[in-house]
Legacy VTK file of the C-alpha trace (Angstrom):
# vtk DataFile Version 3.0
C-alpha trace
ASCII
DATASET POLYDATA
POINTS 124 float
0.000 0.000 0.000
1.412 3.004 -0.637
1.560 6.205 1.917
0.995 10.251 1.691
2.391 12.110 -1.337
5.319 13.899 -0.698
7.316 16.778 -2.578
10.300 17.592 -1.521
11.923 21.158 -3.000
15.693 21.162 -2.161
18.425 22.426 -5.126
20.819 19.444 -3.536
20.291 16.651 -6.302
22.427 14.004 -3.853
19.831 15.430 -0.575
16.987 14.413 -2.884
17.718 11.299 -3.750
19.182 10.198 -0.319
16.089 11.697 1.393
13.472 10.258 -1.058
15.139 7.173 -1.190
14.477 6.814 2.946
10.835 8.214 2.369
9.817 5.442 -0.791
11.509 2.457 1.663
8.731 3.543 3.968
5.847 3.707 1.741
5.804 7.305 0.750
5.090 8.838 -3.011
7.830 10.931 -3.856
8.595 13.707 -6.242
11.341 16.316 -6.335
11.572 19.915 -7.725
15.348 21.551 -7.836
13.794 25.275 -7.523
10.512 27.283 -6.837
9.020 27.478 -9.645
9.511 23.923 -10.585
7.989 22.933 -7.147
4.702 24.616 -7.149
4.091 22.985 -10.939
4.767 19.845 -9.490
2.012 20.916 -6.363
-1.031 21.893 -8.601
-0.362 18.237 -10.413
0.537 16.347 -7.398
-1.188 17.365 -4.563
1.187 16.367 -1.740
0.164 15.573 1.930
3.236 16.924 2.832
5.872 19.682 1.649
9.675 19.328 2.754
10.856 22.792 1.618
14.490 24.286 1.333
15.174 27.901 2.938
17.429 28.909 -0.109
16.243 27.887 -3.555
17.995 29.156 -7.015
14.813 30.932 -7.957
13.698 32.692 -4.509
13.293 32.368 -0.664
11.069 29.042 0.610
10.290 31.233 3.392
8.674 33.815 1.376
6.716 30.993 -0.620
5.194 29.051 2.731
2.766 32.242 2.820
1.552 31.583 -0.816
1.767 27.615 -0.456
-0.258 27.464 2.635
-2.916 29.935 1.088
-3.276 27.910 -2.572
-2.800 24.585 -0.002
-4.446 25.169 3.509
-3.726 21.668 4.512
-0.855 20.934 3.265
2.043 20.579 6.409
5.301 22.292 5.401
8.663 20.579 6.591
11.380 23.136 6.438
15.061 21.529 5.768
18.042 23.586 5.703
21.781 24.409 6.126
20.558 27.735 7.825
19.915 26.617 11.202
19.622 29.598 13.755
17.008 30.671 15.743
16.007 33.614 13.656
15.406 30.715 10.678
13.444 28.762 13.160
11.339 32.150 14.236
11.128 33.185 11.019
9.680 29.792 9.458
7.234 29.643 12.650
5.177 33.155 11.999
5.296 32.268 8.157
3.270 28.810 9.770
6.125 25.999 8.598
4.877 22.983 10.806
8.544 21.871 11.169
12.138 22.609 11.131
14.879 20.708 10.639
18.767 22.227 10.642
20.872 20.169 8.087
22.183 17.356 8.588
19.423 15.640 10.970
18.372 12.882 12.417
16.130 10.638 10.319
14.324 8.656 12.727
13.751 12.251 14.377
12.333 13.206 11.100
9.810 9.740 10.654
8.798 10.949 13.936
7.441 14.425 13.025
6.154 12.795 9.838
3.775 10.367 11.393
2.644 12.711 13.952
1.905 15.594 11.107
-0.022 12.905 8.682
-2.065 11.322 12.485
-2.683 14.722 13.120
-4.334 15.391 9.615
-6.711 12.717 9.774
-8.217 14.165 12.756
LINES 1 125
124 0 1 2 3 4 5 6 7 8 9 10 11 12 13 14 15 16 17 18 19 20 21 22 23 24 25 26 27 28 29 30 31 32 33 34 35 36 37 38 39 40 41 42 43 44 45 46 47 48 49 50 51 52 53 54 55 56 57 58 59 60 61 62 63 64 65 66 67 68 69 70 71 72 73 74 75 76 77 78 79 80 81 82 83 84 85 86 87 88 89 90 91 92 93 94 95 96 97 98 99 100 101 102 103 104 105 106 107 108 109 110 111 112 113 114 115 116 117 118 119 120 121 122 123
């Protein structure tokens, strides 16, 4: 059976695959996007439970576009992954509503964790 679509927007090619390749071992539907605007064609056509989203894309800030995912995709849950990890990231990602953060590298049975309680928490 397979699990919750995923899209994962990261410019790292290698974090893509290595992440993805994690995600489709448990079940998961996986697509990636290398930049912004890639990423939200690949959202209108995929419809993805869940977003992992890079702070620093090629084409633009994921932190500005978690204001105009979560408005074209109200229940979408938004996993922020990146190399910027300080506490004005983290505040930052939190008023924009990101559900999660995670500073690169991290932990991935950390991650699974946050995953399953995002996707129990959307079925409720």
């Amino acid at each position: 059976m397979k699990g919750a679509r995923i899209l994962i927007i990261d410019d790292e090619v290698d974090f893509c695959f290595l992440l993805g390749n994690k995600l489709e071992k448990k079940n998961y539907q996986v697509a990636f996007a290398h930049t912004l605007s890639e990423g939200f064609e690949k959202l209108s056509s995929i419809n993805p439970a869940i977003l992992f989203l890079d702070l620093n894309l090629p084409d633009g800030s994921g932190l500005d576009a978690i204001e105009k995912v979560k408005s074209q995709y109200p229940a979408i849950k938004i996993i922020i992954i990146s190399a910027y990890d300080s506490s004005i990231e983290r505040s930052l990602a939190r008023e924009a509503r990101a559900d999660v953060f995670f500073g690169k590298p991290f932990n991935i049975d950390i991650l699974f964790m946050a995953l399953d309680h995002l996707l129990v928490n959307e079925k409720k």
